[in-house]
Backbone as numpy.savetxt, mean C-alpha at the origin, in Angstrom:
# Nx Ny Nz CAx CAy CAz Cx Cy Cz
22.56 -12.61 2.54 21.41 -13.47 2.65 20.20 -12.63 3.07
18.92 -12.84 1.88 17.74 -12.13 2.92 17.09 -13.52 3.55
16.04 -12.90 4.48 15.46 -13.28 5.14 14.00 -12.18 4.90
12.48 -13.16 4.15 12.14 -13.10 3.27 10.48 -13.32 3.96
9.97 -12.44 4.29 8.46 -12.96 4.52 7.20 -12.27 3.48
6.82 -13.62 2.98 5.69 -13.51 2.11 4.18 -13.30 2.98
3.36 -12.08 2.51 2.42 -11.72 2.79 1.39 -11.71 1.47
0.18 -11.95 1.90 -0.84 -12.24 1.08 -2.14 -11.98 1.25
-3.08 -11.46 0.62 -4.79 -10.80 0.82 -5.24 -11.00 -0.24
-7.06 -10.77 0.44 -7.85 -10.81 -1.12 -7.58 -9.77 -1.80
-7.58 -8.28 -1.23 -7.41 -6.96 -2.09 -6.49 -5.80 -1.34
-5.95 -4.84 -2.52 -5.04 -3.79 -1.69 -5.27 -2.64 -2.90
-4.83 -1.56 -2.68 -5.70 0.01 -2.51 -3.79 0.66 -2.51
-2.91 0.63 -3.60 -2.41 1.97 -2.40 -2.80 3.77 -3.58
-3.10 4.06 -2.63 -3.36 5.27 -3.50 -2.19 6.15 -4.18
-2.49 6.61 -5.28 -1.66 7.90 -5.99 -1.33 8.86 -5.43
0.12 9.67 -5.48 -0.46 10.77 -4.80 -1.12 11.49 -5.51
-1.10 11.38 -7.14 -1.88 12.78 -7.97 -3.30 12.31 -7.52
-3.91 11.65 -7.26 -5.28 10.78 -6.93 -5.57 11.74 -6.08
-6.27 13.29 -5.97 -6.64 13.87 -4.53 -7.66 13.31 -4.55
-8.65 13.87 -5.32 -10.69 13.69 -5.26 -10.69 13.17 -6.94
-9.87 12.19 -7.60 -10.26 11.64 -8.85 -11.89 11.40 -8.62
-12.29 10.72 -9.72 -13.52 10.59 -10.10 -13.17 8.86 -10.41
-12.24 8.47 -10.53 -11.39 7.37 -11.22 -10.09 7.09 -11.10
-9.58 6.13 -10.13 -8.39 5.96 -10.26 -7.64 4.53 -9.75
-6.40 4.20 -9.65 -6.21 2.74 -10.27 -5.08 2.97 -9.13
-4.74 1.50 -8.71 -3.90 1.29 -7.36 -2.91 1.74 -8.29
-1.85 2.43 -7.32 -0.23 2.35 -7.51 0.14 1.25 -7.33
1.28 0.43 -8.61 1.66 -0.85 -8.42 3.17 -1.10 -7.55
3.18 0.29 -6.29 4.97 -0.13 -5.76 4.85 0.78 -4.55
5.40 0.36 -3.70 5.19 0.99 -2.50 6.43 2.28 -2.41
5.95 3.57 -1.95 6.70 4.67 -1.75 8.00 4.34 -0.73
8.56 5.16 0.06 9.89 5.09 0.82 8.98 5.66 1.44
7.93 6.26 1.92 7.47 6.59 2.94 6.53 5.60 3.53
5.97 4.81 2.38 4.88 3.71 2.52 6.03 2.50 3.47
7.18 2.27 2.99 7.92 1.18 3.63 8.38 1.81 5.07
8.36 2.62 5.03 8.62 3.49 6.32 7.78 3.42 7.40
6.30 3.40 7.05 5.03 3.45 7.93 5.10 1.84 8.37
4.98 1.02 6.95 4.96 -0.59 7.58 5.85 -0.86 8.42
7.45 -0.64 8.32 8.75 -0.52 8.99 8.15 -0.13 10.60
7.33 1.19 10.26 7.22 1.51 12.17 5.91 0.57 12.94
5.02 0.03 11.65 4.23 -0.29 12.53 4.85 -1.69 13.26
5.46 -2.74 12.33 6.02 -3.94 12.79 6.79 -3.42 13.62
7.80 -2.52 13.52 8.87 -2.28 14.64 8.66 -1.04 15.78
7.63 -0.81 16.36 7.30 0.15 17.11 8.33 1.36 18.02
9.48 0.31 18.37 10.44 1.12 18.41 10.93 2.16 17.73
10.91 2.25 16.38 11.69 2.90 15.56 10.58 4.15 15.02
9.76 4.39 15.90 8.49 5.90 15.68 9.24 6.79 16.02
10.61 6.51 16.56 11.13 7.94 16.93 12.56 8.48 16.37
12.47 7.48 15.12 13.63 7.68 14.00 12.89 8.12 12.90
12.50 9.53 12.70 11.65 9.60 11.59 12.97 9.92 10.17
12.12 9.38 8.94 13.11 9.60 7.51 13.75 8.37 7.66
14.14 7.51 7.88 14.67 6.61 8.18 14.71 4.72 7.81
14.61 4.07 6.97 14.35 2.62 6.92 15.47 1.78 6.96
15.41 1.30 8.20 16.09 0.65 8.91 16.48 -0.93 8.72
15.43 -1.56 8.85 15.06 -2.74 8.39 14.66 -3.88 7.19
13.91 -2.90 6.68 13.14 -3.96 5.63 14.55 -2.96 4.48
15.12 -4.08 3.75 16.02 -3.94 2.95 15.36 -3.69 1.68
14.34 -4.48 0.94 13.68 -5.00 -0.19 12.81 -5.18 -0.14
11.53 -5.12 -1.60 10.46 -5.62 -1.50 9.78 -5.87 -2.38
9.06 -6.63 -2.73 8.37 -7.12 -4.28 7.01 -6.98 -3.76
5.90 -6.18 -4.76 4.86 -6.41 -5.12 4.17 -7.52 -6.26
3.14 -8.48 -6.40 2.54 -8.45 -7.55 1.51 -8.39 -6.86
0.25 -9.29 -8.25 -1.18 -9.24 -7.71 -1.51 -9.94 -9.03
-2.91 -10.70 -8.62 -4.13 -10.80 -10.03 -4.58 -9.97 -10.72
-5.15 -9.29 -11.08 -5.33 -8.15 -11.42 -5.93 -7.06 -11.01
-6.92 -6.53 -11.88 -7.52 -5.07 -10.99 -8.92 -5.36 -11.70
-9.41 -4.56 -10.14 -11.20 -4.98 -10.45 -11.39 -3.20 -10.10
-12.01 -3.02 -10.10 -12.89 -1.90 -10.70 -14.12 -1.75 -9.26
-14.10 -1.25 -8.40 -14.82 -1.13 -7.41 -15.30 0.39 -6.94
-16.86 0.64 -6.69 -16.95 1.28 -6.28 -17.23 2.22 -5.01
-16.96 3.34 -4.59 -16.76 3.95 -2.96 -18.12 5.15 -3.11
-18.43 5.19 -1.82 -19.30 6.56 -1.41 -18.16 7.31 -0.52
-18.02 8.69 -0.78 -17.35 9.51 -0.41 -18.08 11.10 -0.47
-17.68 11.63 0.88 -18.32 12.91 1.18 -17.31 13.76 0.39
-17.80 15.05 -0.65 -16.96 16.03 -0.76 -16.44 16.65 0.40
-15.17 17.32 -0.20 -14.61 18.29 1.00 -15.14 19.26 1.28
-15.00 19.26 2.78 -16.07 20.53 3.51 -16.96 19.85 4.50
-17.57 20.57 4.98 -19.02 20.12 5.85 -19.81 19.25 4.97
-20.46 18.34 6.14 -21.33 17.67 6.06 -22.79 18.31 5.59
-23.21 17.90 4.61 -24.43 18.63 4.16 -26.03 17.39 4.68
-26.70 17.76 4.79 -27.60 16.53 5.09 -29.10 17.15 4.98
-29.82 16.53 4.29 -31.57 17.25 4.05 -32.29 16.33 4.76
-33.40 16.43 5.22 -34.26 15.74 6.07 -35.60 15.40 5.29
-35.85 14.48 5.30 -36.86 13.82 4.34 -37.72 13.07 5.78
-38.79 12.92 4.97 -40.01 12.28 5.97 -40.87 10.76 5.04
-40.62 9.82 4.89 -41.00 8.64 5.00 -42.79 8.69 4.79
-43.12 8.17 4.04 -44.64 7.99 3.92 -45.54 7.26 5.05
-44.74 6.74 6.36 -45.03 6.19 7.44 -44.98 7.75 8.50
-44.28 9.03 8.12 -44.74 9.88 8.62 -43.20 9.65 9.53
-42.08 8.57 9.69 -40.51 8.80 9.93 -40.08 9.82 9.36
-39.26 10.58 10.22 -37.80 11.23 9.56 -36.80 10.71 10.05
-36.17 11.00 8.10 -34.50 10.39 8.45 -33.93 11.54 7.50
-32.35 11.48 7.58 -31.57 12.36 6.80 -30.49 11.97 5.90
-30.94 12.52 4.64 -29.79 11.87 3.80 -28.45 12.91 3.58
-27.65 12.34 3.02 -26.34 13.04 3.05 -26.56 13.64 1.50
-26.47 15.20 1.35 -26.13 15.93 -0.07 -25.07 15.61 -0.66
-23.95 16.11 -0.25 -22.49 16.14 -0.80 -21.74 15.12 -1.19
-22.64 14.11 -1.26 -22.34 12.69 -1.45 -21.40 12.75 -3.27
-20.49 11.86 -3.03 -20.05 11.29 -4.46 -20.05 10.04 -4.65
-19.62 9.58 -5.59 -18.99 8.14 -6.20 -17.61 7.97 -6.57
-16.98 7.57 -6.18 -15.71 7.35 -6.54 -15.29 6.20 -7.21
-14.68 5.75 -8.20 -14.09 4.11 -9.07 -12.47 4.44 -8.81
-12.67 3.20 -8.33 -11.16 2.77 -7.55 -10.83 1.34 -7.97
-9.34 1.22 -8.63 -9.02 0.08 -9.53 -8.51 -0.53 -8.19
-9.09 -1.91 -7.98 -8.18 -2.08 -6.95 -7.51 -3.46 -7.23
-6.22 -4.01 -5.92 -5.36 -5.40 -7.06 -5.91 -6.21 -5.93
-6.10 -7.26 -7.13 -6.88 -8.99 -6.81 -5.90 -9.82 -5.72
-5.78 -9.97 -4.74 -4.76 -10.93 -4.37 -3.44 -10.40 -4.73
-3.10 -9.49 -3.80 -1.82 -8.95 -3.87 -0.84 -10.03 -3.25
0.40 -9.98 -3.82 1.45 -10.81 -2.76 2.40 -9.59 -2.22
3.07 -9.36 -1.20 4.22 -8.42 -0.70 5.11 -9.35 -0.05
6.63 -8.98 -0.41 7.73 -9.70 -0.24 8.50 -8.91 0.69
8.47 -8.64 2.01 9.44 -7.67 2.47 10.96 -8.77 2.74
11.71 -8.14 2.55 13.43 -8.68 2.57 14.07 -8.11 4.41
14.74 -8.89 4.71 15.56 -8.66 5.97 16.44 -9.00 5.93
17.54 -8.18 6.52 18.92 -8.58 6.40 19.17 -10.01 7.93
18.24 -9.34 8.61 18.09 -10.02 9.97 17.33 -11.08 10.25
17.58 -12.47 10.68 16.60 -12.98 10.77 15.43 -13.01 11.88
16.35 -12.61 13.12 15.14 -12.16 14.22 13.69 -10.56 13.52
14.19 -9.68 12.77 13.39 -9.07 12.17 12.46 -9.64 11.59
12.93 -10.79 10.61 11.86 -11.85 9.71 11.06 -12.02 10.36
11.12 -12.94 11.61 10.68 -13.93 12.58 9.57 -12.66 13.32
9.59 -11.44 13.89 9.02 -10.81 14.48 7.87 -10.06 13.41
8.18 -10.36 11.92 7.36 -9.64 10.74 6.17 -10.47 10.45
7.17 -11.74 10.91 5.71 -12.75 10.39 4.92 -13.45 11.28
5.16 -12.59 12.65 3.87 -12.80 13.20 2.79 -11.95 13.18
2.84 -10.93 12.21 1.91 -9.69 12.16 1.39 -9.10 10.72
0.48 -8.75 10.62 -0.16 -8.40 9.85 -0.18 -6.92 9.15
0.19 -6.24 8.00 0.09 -5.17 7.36 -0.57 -4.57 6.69
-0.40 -3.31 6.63 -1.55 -2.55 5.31 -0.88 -2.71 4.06
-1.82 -2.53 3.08 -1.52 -1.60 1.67 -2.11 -0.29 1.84
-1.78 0.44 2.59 -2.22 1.94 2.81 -3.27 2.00 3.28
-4.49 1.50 2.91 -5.75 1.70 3.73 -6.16 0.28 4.66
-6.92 1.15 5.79 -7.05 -0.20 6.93 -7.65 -1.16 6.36
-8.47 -1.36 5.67 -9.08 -2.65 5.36 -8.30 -3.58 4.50
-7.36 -3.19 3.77 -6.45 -3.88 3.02 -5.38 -4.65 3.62
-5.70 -5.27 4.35 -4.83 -6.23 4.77 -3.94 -7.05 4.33
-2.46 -7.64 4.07 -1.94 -8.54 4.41 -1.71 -9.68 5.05
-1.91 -10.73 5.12 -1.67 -11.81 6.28 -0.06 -12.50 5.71
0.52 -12.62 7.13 1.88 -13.73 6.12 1.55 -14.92 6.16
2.25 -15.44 5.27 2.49 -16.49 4.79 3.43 -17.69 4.50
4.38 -17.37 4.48 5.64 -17.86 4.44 6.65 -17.26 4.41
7.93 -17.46 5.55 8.85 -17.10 5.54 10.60 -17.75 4.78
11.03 -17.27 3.87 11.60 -17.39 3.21 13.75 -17.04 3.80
14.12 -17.86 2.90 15.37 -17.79 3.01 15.99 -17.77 1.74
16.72 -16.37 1.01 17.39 -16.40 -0.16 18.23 -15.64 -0.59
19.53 -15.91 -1.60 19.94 -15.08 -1.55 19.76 -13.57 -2.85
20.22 -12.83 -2.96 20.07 -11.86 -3.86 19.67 -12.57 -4.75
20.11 -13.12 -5.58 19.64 -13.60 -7.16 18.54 -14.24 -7.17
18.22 -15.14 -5.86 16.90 -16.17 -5.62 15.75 -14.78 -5.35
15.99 -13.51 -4.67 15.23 -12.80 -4.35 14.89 -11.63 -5.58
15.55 -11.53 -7.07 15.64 -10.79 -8.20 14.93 -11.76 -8.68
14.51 -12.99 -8.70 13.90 -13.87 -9.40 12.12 -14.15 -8.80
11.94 -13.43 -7.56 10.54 -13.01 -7.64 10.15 -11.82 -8.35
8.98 -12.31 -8.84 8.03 -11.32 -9.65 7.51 -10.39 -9.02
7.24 -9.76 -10.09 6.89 -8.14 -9.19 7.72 -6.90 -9.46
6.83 -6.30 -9.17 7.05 -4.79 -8.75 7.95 -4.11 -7.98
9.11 -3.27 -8.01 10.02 -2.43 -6.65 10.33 -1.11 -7.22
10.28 -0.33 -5.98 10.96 0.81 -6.76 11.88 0.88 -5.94
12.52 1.53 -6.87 14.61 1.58 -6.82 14.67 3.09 -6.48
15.04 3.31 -5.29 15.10 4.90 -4.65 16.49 5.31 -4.92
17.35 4.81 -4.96 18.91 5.38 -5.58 19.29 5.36 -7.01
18.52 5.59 -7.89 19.06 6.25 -9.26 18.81 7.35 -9.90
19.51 7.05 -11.55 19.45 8.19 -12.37 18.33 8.00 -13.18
17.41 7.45 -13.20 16.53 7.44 -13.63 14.75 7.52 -13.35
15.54 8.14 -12.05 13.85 8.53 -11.06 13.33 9.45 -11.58
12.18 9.32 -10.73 10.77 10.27 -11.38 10.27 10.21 -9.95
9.27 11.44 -9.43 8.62 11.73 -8.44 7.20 10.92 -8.38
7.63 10.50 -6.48 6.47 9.77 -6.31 5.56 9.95 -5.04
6.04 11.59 -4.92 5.11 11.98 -3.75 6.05 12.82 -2.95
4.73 13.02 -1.42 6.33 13.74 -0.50 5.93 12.93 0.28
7.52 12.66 1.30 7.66 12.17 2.42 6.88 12.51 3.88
6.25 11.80 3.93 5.14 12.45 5.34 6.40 12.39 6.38
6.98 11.51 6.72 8.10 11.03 7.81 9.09 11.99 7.59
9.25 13.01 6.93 10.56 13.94 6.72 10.05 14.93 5.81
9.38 15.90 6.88 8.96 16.79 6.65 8.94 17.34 5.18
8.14 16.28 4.37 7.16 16.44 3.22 8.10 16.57 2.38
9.27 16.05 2.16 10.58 16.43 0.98 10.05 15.10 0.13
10.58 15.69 -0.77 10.03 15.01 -2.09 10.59 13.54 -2.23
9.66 12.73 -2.62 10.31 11.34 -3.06 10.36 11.07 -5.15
11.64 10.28 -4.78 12.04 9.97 -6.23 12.25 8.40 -6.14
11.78 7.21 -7.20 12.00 6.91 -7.46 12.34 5.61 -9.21
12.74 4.90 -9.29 12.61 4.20 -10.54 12.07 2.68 -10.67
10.82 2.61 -11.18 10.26 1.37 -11.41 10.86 0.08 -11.96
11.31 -0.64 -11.49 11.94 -2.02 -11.61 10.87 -2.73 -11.98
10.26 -3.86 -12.67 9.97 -5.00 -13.28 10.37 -5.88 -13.50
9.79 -7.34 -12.58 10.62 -8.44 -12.15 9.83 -9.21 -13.08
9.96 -10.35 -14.15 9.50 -11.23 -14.79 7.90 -10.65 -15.13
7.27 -11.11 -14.46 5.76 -10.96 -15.03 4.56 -10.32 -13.74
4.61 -9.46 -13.23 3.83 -8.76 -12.23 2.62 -9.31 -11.85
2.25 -9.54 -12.53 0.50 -9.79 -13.12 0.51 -11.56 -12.81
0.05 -12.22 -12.28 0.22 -13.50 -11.73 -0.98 -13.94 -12.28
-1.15 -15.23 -12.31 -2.39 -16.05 -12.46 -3.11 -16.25 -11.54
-2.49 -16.84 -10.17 -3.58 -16.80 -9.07 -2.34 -17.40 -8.72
């Protein structure tokens, strides 16, 4: 039996790892083994000192509305560059040189499904709030759920499957000393939701 809390936001961000300084780039649609790892420690604070490790959250489904197209100001790497300009009122202020633009696909109303084998885990998940990798991307829950395997293969969405033969690399593990992650994209009914 899981034990099943639905989380929900206006927008979520998780980045690529090939994404260093794109010019352009589009959310990852599935959370890493390191990404479930970070959410894992932040809900369970205890467990910061089991690194490599996911303990808890068994499962998890992504979807979302779609992707909007948003844009970021971002400093190149390196020092801060900044020129000093003077105002026709005879003010100085300083603008930033090294400035870029960045386009970042980001998803509309994400849903996240984390799974528990436990129900006191559930119960302690859904009183708290998560990232999609960056702080402003919030989660709020929503409903907590009770189902079993087949009721929980029958949400939509997104997972990646970290135990097969058919993985592909999806980064390195920050939590275990940067060893490589593998895994295989699963597709549950229809990802892409209406609202």
């Amino acid at each position: 039996m899981y034990y099943v809390v639905k989380y929900s936001g206006p927008f979520g961000f998780i980045k690529p790892w090939t994404a260093v300084r794109d010019s352009e780039t589009y959310s990852q649609q599935f959370l890493t083994p390191s990404i479930i790892e970070g959410i894992e420690k932040k809900l369970f604070p205890e467990l910061l000192t089991k690194a490599g490790e996911i303990s808890k959250i068994v499962r998890y489904r992504l979807n979302y509305c779609g992707i909007d197209s948003q844009q970021e100001r971002t400093r190149s790497k390196g020092k801060f560059e900044k020129e000093k300009k003077t105002d026709s009122l005879g003010r100085t202020y300083y603008i930033a040189k090294n400035m870029g633009i960045i386009n970042r696909g980001v998803m509309l109303y994400p849903n996240l499904y984390l799974a528990f084998r436990d129900e006191a885990d559930a119960q302690r998940a859904f009183t708290q709030t998560v990232c999609l990798c960056r702080n402003e991307d919030l989660v709020f829950p929503e409903e907590l759920l009770i189902m079993d395997e087949d009721g929980f293969d029958k949400i939509e969405g997104f997972e990646l499957i970290c135990s097969s033969e058919n993985a592909f690399k999806v980064g390195y593990n920050r939590f275990d000393n940067c060893s490589e992650m593998f895994g295989e994209l699963k597709v549950y009914g229809n990802p892409i939701r209406d609202m």
